[in-house]
N, CA, C and O atoms as a GROMACS GRO file, in nm:
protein
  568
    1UNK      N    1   4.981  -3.309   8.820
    1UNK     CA    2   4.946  -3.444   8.776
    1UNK      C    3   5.050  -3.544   8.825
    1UNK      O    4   5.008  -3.646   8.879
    2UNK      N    5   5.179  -3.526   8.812
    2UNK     CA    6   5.308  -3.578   8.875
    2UNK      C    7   5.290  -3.619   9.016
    2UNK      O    8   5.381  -3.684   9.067
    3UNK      N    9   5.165  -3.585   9.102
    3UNK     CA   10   5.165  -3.616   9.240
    3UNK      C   11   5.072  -3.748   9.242
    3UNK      O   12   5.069  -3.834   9.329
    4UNK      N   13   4.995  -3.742   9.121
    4UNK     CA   14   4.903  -3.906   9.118
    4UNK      C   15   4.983  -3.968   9.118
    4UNK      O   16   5.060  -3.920   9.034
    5UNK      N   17   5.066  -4.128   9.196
    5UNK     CA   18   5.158  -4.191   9.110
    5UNK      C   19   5.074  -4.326   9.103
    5UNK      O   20   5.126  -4.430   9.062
    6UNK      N   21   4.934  -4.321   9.147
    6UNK     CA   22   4.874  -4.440   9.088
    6UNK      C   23   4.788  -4.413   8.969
    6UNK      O   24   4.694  -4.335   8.971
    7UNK      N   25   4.830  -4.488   8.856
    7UNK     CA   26   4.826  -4.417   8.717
    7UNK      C   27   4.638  -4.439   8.689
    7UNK      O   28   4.560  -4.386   8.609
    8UNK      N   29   4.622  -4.544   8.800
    8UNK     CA   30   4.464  -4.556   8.745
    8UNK      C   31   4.344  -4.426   8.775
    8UNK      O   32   4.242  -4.386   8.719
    9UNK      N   33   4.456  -4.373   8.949
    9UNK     CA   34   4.385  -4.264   8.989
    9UNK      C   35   4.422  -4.095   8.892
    9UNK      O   36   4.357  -3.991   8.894
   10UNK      N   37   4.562  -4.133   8.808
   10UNK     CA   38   4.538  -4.000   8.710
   10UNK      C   39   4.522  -4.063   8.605
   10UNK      O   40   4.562  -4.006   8.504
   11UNK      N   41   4.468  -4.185   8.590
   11UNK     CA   42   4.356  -4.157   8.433
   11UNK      C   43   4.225  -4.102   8.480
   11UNK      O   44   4.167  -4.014   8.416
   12UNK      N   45   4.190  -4.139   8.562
   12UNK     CA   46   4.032  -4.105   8.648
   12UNK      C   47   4.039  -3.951   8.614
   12UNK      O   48   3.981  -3.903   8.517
   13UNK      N   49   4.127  -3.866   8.715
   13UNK     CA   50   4.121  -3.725   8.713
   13UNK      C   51   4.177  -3.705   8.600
   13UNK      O   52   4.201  -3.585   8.612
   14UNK      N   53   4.235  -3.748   8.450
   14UNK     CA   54   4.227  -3.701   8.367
   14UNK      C   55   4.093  -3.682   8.247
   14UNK      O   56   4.059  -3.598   8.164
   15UNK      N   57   4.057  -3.782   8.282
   15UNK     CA   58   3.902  -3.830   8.232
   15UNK      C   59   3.841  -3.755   8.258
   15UNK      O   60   3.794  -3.706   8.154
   16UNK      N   61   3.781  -3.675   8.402
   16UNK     CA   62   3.719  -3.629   8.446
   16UNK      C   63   3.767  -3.466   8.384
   16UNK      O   64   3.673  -3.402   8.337
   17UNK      N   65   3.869  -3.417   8.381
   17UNK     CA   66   3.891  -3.274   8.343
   17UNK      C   67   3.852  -3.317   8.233
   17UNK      O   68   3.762  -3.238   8.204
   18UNK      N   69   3.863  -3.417   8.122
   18UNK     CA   70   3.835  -3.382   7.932
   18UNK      C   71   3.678  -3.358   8.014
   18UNK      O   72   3.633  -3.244   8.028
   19UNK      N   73   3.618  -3.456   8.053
   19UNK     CA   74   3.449  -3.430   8.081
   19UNK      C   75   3.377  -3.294   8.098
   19UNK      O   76   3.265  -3.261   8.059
   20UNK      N   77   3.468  -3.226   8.165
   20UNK     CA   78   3.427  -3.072   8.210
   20UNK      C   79   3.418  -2.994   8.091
   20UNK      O   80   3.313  -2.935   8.066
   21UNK      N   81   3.528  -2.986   8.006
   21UNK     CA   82   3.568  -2.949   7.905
   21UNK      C   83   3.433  -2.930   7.765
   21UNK      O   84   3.394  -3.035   7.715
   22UNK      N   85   3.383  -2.821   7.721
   22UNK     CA   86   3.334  -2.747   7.647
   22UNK      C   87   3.419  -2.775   7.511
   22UNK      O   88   3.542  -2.769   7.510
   23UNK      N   89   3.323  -2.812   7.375
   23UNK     CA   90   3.374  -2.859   7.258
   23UNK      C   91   3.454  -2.718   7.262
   23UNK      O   92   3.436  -2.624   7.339
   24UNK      N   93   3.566  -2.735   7.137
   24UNK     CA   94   3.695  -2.656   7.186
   24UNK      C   95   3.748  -2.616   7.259
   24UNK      O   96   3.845  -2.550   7.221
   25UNK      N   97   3.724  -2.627   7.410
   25UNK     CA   98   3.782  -2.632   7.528
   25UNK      C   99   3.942  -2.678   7.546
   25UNK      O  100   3.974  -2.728   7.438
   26UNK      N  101   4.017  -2.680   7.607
   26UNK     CA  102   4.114  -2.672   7.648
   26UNK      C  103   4.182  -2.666   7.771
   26UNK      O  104   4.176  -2.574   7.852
   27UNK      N  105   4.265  -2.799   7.782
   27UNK     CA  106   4.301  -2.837   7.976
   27UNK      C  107   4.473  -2.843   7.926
   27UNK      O  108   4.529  -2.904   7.834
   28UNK      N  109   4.514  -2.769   8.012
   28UNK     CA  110   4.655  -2.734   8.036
   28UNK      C  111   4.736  -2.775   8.146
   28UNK      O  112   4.679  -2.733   8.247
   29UNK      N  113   4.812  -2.820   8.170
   29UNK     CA  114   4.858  -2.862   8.307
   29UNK      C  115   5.051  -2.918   8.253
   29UNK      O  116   5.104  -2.956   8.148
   30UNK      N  117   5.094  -2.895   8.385
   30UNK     CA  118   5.252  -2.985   8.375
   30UNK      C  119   5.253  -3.108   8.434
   30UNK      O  120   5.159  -3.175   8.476
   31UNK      N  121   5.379  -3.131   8.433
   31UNK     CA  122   5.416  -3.270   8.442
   31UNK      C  123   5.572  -3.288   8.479
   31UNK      O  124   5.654  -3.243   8.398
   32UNK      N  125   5.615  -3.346   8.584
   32UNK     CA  126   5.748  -3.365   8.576
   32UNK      C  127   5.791  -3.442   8.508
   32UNK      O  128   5.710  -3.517   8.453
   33UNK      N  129   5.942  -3.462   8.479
   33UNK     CA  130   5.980  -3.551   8.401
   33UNK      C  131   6.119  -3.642   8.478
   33UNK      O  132   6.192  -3.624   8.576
   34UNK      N  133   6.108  -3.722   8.394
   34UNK     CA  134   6.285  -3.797   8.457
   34UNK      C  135   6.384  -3.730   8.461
   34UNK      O  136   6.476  -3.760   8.538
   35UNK      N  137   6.389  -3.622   8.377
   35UNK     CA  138   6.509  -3.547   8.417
   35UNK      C  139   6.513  -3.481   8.552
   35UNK      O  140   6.613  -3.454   8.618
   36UNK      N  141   6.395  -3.460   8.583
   36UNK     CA  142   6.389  -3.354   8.703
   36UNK      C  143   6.437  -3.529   8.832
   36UNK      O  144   6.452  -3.495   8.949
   37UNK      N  145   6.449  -3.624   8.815
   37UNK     CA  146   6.536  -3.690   8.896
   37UNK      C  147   6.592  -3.688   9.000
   37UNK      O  148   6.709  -3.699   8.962
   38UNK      N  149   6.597  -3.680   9.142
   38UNK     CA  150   6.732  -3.670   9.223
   38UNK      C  151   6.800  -3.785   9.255
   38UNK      O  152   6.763  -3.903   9.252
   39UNK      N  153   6.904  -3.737   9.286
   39UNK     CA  154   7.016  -3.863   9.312
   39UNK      C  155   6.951  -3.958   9.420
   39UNK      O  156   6.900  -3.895   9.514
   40UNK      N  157   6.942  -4.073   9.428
   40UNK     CA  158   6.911  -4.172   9.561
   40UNK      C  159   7.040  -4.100   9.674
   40UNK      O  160   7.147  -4.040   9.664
   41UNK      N  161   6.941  -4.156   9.793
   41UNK     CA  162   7.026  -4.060   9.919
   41UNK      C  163   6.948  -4.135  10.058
   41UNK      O  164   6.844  -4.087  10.103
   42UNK      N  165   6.982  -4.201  10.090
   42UNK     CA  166   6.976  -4.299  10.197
   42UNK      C  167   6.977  -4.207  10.323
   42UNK      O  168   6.910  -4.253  10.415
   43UNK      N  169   7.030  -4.104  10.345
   43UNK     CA  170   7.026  -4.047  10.479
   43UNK      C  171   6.969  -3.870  10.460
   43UNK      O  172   6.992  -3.792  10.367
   44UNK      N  173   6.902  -3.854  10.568
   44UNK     CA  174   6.847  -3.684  10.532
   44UNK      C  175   6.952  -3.568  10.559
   44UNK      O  176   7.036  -3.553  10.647
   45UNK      N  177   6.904  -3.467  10.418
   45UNK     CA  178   6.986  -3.368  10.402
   45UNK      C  179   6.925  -3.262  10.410
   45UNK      O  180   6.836  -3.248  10.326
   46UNK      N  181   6.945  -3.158  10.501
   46UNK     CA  182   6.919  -3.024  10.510
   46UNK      C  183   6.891  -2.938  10.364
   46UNK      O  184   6.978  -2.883  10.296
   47UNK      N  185   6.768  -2.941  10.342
   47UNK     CA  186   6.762  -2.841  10.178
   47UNK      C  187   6.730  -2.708  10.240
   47UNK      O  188   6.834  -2.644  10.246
   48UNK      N  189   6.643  -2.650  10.281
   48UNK     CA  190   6.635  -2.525  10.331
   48UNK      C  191   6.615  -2.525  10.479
   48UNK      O  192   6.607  -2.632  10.540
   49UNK      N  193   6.608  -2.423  10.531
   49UNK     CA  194   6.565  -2.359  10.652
   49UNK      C  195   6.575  -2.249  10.642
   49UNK      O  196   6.656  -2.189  10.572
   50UNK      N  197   6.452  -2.182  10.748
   50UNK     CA  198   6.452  -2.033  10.731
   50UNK      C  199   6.393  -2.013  10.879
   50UNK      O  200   6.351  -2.109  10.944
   51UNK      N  201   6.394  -1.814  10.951
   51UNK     CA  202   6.410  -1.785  11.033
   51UNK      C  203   6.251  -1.772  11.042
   51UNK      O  204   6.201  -1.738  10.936
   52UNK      N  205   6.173  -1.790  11.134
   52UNK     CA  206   6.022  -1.770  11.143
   52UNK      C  207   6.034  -1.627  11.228
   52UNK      O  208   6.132  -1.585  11.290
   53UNK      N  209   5.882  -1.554  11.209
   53UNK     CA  210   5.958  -1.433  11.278
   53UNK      C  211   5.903  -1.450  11.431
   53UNK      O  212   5.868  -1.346  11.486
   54UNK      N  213   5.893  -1.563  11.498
   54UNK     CA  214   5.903  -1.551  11.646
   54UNK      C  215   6.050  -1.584  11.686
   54UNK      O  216   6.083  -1.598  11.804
   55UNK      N  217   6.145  -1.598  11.570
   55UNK     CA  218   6.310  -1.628  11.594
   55UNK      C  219   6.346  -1.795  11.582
   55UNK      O  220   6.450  -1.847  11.622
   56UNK      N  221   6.244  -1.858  11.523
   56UNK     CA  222   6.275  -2.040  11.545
   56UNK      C  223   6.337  -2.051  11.455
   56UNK      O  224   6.367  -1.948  11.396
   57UNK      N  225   6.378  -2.161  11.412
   57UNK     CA  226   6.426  -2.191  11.300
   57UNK      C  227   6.344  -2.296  11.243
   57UNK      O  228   6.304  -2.373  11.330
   58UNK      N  229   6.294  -2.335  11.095
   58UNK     CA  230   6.239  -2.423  11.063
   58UNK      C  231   6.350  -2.506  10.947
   58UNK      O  232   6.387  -2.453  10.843
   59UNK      N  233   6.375  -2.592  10.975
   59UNK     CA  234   6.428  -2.684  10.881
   59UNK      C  235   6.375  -2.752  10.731
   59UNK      O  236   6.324  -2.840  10.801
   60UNK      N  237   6.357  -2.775  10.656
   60UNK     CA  238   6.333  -2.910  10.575
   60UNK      C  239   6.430  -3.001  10.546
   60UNK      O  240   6.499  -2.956  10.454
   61UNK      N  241   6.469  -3.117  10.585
   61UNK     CA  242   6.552  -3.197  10.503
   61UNK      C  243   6.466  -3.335  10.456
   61UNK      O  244   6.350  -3.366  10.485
   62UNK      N  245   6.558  -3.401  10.378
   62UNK     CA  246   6.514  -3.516  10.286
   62UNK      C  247   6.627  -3.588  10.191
   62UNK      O  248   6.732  -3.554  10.137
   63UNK      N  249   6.529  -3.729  10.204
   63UNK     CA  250   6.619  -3.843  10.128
   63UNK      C  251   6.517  -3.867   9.987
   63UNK      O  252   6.400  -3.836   9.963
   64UNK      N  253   6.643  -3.951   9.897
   64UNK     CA  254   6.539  -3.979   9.799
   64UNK      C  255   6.581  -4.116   9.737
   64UNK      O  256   6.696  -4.157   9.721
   65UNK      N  257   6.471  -4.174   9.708
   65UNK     CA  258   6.493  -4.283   9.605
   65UNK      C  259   6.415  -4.279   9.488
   65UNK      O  260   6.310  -4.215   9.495
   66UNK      N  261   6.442  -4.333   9.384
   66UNK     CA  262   6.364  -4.324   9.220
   66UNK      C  263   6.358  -4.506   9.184
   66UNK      O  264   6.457  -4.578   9.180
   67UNK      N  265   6.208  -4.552   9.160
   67UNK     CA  266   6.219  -4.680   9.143
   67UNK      C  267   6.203  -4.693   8.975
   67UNK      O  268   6.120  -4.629   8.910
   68UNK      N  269   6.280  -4.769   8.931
   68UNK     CA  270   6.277  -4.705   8.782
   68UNK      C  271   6.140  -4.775   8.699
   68UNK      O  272   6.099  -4.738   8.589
   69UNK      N  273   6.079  -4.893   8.791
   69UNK     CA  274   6.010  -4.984   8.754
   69UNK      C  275   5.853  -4.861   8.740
   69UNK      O  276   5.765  -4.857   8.655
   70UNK      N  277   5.860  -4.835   8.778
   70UNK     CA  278   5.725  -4.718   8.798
   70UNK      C  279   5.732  -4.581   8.786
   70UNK      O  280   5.636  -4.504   8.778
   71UNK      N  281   5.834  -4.557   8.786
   71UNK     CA  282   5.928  -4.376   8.761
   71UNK      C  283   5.881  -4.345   8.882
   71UNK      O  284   5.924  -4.230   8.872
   72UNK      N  285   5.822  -4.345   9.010
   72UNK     CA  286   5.820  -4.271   9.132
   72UNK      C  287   5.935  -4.272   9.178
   72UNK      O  288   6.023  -4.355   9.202
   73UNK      N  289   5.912  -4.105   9.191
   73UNK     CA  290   6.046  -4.025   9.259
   73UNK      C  291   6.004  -4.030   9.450
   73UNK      O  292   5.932  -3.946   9.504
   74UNK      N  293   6.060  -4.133   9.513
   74UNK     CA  294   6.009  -4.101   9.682
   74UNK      C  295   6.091  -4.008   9.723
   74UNK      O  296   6.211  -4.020   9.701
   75UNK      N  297   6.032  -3.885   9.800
   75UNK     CA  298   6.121  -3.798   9.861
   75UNK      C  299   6.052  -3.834  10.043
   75UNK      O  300   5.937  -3.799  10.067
   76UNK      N  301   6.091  -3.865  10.094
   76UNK     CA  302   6.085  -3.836  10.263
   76UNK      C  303   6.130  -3.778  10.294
   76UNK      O  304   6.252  -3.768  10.286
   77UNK      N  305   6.026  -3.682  10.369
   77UNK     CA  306   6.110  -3.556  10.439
   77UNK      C  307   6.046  -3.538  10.573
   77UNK      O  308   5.937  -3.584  10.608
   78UNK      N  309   6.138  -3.454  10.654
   78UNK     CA  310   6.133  -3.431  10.796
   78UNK      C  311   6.116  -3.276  10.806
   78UNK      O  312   6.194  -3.224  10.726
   79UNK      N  313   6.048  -3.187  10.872
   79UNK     CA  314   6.015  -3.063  10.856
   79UNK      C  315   6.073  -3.055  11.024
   79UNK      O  316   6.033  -3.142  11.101
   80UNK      N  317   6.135  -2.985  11.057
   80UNK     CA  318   6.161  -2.965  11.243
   80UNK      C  319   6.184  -2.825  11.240
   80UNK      O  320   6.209  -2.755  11.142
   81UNK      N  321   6.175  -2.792  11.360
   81UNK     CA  322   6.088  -2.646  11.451
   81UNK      C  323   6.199  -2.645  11.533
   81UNK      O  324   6.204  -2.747  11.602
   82UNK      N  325   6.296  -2.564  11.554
   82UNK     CA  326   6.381  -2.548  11.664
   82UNK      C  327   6.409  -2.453  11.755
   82UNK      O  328   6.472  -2.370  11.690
   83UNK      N  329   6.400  -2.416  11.859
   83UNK     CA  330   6.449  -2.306  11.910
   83UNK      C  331   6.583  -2.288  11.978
   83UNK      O  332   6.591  -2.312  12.098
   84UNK      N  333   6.695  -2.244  11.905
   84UNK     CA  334   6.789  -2.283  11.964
   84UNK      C  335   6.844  -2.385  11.888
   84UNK      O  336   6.854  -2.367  11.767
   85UNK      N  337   6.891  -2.513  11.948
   85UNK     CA  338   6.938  -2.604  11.944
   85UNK      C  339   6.809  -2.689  11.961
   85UNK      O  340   6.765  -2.757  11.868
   86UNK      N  341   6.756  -2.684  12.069
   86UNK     CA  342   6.627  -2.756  12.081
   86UNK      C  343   6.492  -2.776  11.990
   86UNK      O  344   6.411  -2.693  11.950
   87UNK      N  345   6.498  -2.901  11.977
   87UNK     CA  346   6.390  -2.943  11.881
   87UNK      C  347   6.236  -2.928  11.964
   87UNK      O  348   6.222  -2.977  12.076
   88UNK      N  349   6.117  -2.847  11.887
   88UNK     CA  350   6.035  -2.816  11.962
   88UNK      C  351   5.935  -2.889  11.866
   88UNK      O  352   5.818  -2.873  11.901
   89UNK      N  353   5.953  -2.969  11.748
   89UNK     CA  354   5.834  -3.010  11.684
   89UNK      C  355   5.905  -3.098  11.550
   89UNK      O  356   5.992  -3.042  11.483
   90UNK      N  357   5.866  -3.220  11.522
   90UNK     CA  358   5.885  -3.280  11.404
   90UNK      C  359   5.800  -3.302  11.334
   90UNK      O  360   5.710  -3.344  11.407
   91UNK      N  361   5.748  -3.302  11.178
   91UNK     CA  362   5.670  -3.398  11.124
   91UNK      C  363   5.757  -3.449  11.010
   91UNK      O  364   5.853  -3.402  10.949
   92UNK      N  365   5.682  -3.569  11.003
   92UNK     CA  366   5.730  -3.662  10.886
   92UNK      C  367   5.654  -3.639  10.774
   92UNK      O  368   5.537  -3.615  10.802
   93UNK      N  369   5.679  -3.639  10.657
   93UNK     CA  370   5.608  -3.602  10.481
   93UNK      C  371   5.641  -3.724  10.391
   93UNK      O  372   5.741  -3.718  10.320
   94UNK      N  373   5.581  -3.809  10.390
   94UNK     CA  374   5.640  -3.920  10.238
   94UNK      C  375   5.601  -3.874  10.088
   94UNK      O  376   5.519  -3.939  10.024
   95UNK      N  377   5.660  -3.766  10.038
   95UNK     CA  378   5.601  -3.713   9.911
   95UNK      C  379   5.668  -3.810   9.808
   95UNK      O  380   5.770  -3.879   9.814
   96UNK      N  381   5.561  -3.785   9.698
   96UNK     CA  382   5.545  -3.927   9.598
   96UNK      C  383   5.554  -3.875   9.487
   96UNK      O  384   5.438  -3.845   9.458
   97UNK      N  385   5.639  -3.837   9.381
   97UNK     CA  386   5.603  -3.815   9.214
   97UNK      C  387   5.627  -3.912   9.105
   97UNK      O  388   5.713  -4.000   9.111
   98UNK      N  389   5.570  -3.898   9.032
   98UNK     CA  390   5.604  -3.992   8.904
   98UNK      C  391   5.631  -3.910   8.790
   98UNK      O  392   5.559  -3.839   8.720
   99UNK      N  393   5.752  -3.938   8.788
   99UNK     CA  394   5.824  -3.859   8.658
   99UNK      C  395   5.785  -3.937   8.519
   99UNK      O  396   5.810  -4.057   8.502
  100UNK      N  397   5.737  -3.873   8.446
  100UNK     CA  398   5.751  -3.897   8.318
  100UNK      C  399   5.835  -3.892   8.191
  100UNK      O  400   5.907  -3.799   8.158
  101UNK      N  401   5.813  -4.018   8.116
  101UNK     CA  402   5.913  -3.953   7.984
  101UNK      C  403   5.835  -3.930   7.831
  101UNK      O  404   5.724  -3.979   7.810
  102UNK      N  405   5.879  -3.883   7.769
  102UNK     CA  406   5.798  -3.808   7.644
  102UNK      C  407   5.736  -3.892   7.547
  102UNK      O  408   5.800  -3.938   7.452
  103UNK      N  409   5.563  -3.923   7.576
  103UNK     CA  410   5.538  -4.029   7.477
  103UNK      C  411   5.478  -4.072   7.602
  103UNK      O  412   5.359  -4.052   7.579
  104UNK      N  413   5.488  -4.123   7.734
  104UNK     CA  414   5.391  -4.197   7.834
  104UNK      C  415   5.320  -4.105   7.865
  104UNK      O  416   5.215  -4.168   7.868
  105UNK      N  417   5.290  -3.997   7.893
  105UNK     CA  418   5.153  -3.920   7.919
  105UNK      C  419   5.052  -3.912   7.747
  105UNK      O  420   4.935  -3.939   7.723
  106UNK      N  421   5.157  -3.867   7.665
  106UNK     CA  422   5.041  -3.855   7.485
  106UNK      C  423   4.976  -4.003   7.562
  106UNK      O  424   4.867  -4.002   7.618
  107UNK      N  425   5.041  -4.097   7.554
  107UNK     CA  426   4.916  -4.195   7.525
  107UNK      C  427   4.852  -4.260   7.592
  107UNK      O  428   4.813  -4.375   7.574
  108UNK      N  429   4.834  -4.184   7.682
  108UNK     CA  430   4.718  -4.151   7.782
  108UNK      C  431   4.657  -4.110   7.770
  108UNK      O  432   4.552  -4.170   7.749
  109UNK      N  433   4.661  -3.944   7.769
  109UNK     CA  434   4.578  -3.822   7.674
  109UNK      C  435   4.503  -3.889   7.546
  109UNK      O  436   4.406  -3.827   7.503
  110UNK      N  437   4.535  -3.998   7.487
  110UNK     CA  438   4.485  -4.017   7.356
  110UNK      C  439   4.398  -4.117   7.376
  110UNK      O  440   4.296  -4.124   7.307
  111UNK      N  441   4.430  -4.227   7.495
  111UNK     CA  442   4.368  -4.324   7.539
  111UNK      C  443   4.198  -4.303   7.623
  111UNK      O  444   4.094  -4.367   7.614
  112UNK      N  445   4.238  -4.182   7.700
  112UNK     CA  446   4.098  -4.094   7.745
  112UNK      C  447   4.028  -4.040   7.631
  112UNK      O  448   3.916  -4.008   7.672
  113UNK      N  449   4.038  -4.016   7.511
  113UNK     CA  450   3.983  -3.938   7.436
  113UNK      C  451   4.008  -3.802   7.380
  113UNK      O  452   3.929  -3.748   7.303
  114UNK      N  453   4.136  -3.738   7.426
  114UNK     CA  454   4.195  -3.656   7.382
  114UNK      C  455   4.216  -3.622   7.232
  114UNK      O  456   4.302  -3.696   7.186
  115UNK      N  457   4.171  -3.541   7.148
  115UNK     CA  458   4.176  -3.530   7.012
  115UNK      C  459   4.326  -3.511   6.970
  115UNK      O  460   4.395  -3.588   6.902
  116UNK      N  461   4.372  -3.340   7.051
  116UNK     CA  462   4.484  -3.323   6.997
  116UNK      C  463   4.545  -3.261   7.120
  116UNK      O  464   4.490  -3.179   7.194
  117UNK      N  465   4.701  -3.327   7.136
  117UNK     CA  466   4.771  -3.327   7.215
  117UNK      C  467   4.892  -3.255   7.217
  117UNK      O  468   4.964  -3.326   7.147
  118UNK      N  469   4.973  -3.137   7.261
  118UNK     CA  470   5.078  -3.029   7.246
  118UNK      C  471   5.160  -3.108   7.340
  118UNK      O  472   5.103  -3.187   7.415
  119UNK      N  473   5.294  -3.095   7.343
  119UNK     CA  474   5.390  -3.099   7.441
  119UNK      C  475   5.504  -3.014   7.418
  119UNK      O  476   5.587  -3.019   7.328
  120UNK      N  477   5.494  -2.941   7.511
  120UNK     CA  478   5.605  -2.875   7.549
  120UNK      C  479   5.709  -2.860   7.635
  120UNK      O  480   5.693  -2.928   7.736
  121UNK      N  481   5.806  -2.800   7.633
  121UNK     CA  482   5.926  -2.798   7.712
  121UNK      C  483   5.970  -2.711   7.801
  121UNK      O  484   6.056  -2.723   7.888
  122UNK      N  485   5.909  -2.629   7.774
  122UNK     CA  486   5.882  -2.454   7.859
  122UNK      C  487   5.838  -2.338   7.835
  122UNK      O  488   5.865  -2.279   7.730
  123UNK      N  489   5.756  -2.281   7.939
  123UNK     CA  490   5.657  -2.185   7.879
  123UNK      C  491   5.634  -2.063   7.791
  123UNK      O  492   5.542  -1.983   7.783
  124UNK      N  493   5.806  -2.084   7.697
  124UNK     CA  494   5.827  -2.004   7.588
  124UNK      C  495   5.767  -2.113   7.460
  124UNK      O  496   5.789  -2.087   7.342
  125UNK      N  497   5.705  -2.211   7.495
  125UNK     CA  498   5.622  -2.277   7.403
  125UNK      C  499   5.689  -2.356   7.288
  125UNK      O  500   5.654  -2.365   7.170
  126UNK      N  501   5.807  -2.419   7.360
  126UNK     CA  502   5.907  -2.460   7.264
  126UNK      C  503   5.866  -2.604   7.250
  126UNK      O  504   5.830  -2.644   7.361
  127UNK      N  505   5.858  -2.694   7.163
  127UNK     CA  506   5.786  -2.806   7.186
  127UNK      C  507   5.895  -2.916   7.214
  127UNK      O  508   6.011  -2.902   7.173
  128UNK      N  509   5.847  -3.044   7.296
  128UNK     CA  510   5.937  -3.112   7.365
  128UNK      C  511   5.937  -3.170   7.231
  128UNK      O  512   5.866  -3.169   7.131
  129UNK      N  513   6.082  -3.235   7.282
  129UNK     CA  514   6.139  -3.373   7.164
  129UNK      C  515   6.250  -3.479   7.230
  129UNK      O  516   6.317  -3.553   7.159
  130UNK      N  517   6.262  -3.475   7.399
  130UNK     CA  518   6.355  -3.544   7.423
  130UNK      C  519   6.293  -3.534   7.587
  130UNK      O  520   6.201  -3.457   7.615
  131UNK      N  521   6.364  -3.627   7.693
  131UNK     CA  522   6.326  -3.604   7.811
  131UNK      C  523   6.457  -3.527   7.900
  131UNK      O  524   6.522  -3.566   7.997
  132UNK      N  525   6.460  -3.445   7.848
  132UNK     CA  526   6.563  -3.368   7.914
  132UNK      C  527   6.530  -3.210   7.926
  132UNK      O  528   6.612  -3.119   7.941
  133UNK      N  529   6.403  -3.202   7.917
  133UNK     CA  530   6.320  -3.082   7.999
  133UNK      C  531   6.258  -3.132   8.134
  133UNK      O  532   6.206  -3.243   8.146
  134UNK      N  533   6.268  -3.047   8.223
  134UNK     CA  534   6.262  -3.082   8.367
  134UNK      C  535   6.107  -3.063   8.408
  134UNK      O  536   6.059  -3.067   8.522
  135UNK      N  537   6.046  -3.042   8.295
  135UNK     CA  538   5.862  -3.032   8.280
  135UNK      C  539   5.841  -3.054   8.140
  135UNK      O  540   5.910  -3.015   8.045
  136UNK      N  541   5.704  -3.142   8.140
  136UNK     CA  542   5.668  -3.108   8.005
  136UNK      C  543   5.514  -3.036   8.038
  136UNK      O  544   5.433  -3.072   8.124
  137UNK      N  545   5.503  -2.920   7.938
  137UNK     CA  546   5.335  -2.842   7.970
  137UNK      C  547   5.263  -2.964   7.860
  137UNK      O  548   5.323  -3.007   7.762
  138UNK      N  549   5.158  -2.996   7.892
  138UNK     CA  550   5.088  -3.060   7.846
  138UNK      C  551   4.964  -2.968   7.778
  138UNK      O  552   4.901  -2.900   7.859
  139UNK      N  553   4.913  -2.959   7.603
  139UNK     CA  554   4.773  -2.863   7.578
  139UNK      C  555   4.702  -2.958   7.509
  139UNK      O  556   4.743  -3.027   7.416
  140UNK      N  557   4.594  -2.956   7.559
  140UNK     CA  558   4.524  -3.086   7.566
  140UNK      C  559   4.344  -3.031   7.468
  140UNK      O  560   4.265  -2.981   7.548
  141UNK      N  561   4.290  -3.038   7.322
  141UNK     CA  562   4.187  -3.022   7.328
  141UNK      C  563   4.116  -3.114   7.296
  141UNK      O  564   4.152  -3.230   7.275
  142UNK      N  565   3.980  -3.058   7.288
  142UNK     CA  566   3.898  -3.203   7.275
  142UNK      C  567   3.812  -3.197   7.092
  142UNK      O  568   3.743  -3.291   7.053
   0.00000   0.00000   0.00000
């Protein structure tokens, strides 16, 4: 849900899952949160790479900014293909999340029609109470 960050397009697809939904039914899903945050970072940083087995190397790196006005987390990232030293392929990725904090998704869920709304903190079913779980599970019935 964290990948909608236009909130009109995840009320839509939230709307649409209660719709599917069978009286006592039940829609489950996560959610990032502000804690899960990264630092702003103006220039790209190598997060992984790994060995492909024709011997290349594949890179990921990435920058990030967090606009606080909207909670989108922008990550841009660069994926490159190397053989050697030599760069044999780039693509560019502008990935988009919107972190949430505890209390802006419920009233949403409640605003679609959601009866009764769970939040949790991790999948030992501990229930959230602060935004300092790095997901909240959302149990949603109707």
């Amino acid at each position: 849900i964290s990948l909608f960050t236009d909130m009109g397009s995840c009320r839509r697809v939230l709307s649409k899952m209660k719709s599917l939904l069978k009286e006592g039914g039940k829609f489950v899903f996560a959610a990032d949160t502000v804690a899960d945050r990264c630092p702003d970072s103006e220039v790209y940083k190598e997060g992984v790479a790994v060995e492909t087995k024709e011997k290349y190397r594949l890179v990921l790196s990435s920058k990030s900014r967090y606009d606080e006005a909207s909670h989108t987390q922008f990550s841009p990232s660069l994926y490159e293909l190397y053989d050697g030293e030599t760069l044999l392929q780039r693509e560019e990725m502008d990935f988009q999340t919107h972190l949430y904090e505890l209390g802006e998704m419920e009233a949403i869920l409640r605003e679609i029609g959601f009866a009764d709304v769970t939040v949790y903190s991790s999948f030992a079913k501990e229930i959230a109470e602060a935004n300092d779980a790095e997901m909240f599970l959302y149990e949603c019935g109707v």
